[in-house]
PDB file with SEQRES, HELIX, SHEET and CRYST1 records, atoms N, CA, C and O in Angstrom:
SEQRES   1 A   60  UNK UNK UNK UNK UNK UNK UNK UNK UNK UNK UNK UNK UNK          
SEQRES   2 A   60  UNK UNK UNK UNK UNK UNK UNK UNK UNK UNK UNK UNK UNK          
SEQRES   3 A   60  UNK UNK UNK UNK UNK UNK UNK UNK UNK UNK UNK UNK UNK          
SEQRES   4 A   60  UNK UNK UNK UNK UNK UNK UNK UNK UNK UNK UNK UNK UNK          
SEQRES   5 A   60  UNK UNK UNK UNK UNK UNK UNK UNK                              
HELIX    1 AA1 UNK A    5  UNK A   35  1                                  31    
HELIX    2 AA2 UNK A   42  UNK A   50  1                                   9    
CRYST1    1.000    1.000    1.000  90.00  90.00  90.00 P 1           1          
ATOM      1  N   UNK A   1      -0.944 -91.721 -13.734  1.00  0.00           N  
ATOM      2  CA  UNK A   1       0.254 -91.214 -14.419  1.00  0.00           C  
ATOM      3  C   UNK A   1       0.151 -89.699 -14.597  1.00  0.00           C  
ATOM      4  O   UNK A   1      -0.925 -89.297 -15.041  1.00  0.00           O  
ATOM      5  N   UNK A   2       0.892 -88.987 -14.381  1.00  0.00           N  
ATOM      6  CA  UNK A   2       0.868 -87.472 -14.008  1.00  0.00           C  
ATOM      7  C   UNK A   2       1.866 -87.351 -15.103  1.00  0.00           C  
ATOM      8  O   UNK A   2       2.976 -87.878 -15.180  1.00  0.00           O  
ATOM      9  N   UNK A   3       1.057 -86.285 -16.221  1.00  0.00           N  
ATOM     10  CA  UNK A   3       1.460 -85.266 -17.268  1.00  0.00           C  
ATOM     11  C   UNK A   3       2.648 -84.426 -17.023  1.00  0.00           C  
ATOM     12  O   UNK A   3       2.947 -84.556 -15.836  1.00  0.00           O  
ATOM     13  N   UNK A   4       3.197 -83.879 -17.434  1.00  0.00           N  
ATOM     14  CA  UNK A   4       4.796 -83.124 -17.784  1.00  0.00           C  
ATOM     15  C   UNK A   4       3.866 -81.632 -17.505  1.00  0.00           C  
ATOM     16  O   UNK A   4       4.265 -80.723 -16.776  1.00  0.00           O  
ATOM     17  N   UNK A   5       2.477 -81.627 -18.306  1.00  0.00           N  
ATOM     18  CA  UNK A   5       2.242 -80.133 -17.552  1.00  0.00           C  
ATOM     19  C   UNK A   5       1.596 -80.188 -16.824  1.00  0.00           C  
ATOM     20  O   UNK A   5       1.360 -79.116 -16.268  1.00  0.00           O  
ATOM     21  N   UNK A   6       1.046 -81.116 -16.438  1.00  0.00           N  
ATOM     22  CA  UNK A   6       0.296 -81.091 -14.797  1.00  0.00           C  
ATOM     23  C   UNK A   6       1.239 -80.732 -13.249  1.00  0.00           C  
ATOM     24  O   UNK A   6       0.965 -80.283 -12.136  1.00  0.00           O  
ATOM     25  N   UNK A   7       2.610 -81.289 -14.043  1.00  0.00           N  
ATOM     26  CA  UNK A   7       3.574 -81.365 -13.258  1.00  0.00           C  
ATOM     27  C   UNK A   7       4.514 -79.456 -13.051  1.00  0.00           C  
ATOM     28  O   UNK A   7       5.345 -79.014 -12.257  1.00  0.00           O  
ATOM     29  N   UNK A   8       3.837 -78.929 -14.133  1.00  0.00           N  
ATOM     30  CA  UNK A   8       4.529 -77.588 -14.410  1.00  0.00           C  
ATOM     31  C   UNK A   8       3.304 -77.081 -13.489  1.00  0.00           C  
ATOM     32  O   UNK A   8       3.562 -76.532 -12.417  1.00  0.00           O  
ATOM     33  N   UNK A   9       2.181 -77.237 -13.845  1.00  0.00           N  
ATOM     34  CA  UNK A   9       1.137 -76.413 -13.422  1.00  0.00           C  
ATOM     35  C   UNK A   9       1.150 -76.525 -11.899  1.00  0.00           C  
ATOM     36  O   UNK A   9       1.104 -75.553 -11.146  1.00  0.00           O  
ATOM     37  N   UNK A  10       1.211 -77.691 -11.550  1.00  0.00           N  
ATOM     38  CA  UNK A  10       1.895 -77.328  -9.503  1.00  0.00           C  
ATOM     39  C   UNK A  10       2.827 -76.627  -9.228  1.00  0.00           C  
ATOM     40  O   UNK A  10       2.793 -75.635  -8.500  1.00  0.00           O  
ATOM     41  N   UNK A  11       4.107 -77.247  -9.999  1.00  0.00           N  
ATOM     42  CA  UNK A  11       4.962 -76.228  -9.554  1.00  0.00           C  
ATOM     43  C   UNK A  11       5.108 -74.679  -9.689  1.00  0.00           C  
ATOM     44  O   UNK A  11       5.895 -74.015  -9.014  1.00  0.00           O  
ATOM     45  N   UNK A  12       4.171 -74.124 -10.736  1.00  0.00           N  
ATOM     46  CA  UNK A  12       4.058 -72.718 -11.066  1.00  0.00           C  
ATOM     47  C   UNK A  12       2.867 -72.150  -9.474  1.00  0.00           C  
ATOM     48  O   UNK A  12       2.960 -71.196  -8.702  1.00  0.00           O  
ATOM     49  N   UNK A  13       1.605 -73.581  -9.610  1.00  0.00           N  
ATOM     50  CA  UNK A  13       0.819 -73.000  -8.327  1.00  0.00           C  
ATOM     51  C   UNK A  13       1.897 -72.804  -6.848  1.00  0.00           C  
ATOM     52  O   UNK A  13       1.851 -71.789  -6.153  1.00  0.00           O  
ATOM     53  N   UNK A  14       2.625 -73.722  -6.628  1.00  0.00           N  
ATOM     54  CA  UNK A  14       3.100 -73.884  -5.399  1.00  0.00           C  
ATOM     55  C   UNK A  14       4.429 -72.638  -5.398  1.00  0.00           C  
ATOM     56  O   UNK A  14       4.717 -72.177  -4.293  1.00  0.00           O  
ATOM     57  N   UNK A  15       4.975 -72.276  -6.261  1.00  0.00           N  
ATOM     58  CA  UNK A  15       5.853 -71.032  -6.453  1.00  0.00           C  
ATOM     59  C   UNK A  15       5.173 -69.543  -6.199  1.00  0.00           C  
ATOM     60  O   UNK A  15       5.717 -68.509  -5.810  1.00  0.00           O  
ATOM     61  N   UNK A  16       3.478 -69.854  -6.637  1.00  0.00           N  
ATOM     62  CA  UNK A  16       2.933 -68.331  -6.028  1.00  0.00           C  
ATOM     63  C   UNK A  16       2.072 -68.527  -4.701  1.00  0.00           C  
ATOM     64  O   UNK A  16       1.428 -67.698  -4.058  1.00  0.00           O  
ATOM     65  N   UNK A  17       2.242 -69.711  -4.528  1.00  0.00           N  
ATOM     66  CA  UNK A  17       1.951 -69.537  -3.454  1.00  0.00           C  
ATOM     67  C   UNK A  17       2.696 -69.446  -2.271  1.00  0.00           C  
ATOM     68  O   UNK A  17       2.236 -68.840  -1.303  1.00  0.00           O  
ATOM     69  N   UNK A  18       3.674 -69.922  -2.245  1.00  0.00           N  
ATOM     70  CA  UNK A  18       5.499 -69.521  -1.613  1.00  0.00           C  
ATOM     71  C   UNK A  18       5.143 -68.514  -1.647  1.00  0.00           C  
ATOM     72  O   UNK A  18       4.551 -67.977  -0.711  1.00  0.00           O  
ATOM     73  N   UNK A  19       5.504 -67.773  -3.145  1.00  0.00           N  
ATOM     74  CA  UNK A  19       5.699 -66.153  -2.857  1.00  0.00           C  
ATOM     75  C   UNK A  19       4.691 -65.379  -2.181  1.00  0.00           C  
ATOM     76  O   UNK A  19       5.064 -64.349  -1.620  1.00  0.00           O  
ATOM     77  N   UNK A  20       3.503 -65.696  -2.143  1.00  0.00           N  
ATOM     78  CA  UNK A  20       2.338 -65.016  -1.350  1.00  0.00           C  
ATOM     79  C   UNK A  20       2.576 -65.004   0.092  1.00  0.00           C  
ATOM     80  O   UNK A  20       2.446 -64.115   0.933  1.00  0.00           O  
ATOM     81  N   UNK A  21       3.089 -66.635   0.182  1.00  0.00           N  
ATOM     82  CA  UNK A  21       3.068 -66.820   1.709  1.00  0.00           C  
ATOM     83  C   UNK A  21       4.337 -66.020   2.382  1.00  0.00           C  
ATOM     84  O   UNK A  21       4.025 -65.330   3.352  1.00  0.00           O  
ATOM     85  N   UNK A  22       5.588 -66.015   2.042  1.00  0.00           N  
ATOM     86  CA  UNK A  22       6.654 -65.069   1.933  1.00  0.00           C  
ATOM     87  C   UNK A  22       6.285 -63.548   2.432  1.00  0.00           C  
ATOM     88  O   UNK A  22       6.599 -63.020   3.498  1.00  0.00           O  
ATOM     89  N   UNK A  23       5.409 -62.916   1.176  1.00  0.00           N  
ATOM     90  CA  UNK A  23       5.441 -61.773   1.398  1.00  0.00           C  
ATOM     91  C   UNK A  23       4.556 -61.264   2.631  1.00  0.00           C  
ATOM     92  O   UNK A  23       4.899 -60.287   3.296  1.00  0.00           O  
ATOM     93  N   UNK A  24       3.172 -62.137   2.935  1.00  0.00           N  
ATOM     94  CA  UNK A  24       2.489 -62.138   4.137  1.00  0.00           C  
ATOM     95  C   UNK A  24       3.168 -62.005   5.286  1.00  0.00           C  
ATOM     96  O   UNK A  24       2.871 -61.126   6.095  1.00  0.00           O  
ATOM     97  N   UNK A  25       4.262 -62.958   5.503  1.00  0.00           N  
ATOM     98  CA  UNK A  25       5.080 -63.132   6.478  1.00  0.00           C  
ATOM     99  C   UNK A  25       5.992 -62.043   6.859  1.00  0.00           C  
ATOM    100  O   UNK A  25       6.125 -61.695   8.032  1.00  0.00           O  
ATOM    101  N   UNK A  26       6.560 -61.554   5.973  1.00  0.00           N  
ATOM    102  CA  UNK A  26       7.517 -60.344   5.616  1.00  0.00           C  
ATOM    103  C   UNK A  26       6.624 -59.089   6.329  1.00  0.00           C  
ATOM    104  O   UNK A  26       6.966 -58.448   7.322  1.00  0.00           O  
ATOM    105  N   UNK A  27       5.355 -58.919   5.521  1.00  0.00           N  
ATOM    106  CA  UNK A  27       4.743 -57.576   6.371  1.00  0.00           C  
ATOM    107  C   UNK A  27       4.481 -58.087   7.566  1.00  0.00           C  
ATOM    108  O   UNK A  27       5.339 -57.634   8.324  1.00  0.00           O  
ATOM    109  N   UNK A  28       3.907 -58.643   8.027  1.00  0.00           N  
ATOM    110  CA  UNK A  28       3.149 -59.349   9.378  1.00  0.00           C  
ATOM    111  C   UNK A  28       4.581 -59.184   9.971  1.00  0.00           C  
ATOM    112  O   UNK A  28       4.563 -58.361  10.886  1.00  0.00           O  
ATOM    113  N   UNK A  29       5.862 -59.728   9.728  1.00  0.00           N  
ATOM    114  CA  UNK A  29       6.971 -59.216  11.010  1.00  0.00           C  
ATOM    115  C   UNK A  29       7.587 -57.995  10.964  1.00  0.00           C  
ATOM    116  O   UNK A  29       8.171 -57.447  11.899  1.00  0.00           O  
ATOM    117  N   UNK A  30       7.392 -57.452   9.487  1.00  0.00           N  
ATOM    118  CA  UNK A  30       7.942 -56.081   9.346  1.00  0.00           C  
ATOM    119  C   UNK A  30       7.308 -55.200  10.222  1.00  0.00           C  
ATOM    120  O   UNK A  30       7.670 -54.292  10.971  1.00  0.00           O  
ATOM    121  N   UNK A  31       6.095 -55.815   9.862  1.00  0.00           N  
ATOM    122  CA  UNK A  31       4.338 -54.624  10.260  1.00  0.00           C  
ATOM    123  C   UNK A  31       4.569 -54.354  11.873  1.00  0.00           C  
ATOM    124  O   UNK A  31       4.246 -53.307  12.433  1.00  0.00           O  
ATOM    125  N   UNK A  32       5.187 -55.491  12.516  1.00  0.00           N  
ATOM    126  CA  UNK A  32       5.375 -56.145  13.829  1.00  0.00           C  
ATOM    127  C   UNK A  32       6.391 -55.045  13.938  1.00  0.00           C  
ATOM    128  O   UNK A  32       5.807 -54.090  14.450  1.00  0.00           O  
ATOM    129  N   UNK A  33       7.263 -54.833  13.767  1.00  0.00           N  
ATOM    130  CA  UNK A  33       8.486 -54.509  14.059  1.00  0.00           C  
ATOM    131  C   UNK A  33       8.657 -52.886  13.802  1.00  0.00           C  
ATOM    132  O   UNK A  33       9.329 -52.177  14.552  1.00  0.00           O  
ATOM    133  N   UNK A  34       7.991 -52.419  12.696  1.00  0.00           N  
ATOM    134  CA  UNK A  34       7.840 -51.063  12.217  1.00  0.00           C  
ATOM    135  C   UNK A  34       6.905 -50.676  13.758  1.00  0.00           C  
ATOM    136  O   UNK A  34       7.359 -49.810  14.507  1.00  0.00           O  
ATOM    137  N   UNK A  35       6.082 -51.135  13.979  1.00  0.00           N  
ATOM    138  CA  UNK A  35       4.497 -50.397  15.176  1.00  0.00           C  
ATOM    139  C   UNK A  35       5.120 -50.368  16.030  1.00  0.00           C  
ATOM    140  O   UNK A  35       5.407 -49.245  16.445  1.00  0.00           O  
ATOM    141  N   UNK A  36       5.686 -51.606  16.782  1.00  0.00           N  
ATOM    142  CA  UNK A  36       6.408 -51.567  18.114  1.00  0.00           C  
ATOM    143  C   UNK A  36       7.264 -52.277  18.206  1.00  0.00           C  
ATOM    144  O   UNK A  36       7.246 -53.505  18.132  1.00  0.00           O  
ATOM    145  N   UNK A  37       8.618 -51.170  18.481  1.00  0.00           N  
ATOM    146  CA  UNK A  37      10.190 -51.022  18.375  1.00  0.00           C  
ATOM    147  C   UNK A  37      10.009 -52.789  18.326  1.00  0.00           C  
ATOM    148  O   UNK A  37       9.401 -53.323  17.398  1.00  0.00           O  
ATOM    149  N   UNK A  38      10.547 -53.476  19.307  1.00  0.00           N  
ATOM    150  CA  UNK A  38      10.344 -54.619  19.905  1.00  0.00           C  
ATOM    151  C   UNK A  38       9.589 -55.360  20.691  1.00  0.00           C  
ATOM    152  O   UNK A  38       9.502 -55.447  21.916  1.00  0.00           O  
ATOM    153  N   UNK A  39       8.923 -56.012  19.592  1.00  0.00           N  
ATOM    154  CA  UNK A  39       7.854 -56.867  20.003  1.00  0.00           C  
ATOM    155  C   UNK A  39       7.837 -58.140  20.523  1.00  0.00           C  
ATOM    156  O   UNK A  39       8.615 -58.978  20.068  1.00  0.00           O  
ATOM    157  N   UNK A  40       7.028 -58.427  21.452  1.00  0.00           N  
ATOM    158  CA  UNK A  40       7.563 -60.599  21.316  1.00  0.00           C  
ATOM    159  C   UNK A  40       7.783 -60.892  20.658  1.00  0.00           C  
ATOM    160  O   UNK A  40       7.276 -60.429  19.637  1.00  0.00           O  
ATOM    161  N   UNK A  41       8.706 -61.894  20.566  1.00  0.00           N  
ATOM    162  CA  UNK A  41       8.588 -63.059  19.892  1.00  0.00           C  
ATOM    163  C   UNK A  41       7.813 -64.147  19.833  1.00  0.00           C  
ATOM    164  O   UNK A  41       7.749 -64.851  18.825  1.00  0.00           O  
ATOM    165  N   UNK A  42       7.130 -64.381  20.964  1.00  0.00           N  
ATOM    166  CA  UNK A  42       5.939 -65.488  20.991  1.00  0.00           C  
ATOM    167  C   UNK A  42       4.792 -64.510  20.525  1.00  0.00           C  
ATOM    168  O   UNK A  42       4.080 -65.248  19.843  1.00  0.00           O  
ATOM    169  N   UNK A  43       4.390 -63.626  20.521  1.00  0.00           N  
ATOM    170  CA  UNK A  43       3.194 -63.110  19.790  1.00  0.00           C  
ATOM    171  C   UNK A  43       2.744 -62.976  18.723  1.00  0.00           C  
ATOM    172  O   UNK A  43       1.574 -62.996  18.341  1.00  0.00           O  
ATOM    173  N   UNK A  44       4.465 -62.709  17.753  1.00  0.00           N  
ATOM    174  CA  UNK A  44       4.702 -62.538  16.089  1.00  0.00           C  
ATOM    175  C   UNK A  44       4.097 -63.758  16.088  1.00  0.00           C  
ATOM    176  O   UNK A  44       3.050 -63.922  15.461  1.00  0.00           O  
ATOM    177  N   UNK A  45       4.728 -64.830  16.841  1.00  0.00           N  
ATOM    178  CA  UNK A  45       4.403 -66.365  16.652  1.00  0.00           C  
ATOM    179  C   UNK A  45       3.381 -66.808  16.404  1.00  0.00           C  
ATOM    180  O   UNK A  45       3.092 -67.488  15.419  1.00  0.00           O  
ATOM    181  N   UNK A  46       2.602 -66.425  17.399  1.00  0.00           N  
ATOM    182  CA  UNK A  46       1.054 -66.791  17.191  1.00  0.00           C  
ATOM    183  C   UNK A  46       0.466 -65.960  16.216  1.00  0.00           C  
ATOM    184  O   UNK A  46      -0.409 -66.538  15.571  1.00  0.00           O  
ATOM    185  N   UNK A  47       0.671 -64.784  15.906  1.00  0.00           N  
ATOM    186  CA  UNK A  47      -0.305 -64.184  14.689  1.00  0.00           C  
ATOM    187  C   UNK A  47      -0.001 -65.113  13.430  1.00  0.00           C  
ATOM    188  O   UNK A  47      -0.893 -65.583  12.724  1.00  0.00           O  
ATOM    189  N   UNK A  48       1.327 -65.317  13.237  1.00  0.00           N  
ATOM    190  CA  UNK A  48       1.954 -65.916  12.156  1.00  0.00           C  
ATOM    191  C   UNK A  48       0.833 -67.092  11.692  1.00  0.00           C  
ATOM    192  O   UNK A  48       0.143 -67.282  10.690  1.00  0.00           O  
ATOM    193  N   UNK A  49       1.067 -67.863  13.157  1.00  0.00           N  
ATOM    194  CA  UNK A  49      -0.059 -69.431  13.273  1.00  0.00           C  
ATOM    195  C   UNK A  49      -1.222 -69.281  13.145  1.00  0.00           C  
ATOM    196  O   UNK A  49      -2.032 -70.091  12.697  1.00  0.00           O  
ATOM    197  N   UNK A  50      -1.449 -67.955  13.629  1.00  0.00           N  
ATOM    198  CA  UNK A  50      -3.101 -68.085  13.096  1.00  0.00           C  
ATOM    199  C   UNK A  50      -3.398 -67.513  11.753  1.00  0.00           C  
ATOM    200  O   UNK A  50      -4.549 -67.708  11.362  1.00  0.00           O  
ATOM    201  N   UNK A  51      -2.620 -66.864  10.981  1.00  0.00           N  
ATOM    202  CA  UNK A  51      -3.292 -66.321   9.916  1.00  0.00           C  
ATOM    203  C   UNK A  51      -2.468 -67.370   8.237  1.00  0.00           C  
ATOM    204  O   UNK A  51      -2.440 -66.907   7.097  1.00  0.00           O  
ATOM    205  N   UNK A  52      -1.939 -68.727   8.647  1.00  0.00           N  
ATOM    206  CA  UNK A  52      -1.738 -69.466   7.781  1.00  0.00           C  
ATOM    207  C   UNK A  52      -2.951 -69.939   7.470  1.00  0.00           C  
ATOM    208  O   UNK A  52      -3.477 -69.627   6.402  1.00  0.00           O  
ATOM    209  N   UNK A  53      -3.706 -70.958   8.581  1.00  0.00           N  
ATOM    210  CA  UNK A  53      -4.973 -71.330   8.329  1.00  0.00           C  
ATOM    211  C   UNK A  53      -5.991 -70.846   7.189  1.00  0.00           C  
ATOM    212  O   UNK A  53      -6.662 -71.752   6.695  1.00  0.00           O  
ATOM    213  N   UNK A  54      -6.190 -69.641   6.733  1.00  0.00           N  
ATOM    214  CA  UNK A  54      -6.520 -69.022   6.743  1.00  0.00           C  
ATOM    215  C   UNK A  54      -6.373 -68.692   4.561  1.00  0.00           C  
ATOM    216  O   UNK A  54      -7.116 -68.257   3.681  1.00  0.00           O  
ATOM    217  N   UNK A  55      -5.254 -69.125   4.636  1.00  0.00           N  
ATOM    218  CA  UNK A  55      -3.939 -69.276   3.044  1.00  0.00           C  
ATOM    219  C   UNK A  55      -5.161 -70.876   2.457  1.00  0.00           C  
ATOM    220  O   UNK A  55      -5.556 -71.876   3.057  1.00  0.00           O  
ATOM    221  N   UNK A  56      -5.338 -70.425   1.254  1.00  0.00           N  
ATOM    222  CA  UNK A  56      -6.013 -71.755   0.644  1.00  0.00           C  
ATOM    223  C   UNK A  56      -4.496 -72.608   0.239  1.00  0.00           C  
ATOM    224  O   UNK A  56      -3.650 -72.261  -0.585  1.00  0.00           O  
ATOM    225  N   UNK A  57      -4.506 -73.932   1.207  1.00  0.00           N  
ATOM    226  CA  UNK A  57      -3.392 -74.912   0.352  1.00  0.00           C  
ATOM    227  C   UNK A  57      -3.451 -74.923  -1.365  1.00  0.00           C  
ATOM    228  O   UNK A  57      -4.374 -74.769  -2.166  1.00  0.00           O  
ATOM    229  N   UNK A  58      -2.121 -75.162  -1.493  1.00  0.00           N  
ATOM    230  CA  UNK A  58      -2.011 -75.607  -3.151  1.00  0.00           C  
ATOM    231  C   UNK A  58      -2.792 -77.274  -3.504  1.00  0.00           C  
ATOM    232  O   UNK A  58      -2.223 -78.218  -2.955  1.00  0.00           O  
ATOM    233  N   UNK A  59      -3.816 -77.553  -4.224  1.00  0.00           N  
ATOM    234  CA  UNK A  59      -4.471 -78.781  -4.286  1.00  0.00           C  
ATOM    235  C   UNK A  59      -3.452 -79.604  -5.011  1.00  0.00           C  
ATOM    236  O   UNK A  59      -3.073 -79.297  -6.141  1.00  0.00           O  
ATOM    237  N   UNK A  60      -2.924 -80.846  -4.241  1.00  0.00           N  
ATOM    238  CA  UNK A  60      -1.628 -81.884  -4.304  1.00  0.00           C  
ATOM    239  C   UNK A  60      -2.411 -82.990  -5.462  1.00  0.00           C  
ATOM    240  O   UNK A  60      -1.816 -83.994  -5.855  1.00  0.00           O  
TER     241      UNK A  60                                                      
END                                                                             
């Protein structure tokens, strides 16, 4: 049976971790896009994929 704040306390973890993951993403295509004019699109791709791994999951 799962608590009312156990239930806050994920959703507060999983909200910074959104926002972390968000803002990672944001520089990583900005970062992409600021260096060189136009970049792949399959390359953003793969940096993207490899540097999630990488993000500690929120513990479910």
């Amino acid at each position: 049976m799962s608590s009312p704040l156990h239930r806050h306390v994920r959703l507060i973890l999983g909200l910074i971790w959104t926002t972390a993951f968000m803002l990672m993403l944001a520089h990583l295509l900005y970062g992409e896009v600021g260096s060189r004019h136009q970049a792949p699109r399959l390359q953003q791709d793969a940096t993207v994929s490899m540097s999630v791994p990488s993000l500690r999951p929120v513990p479910i």
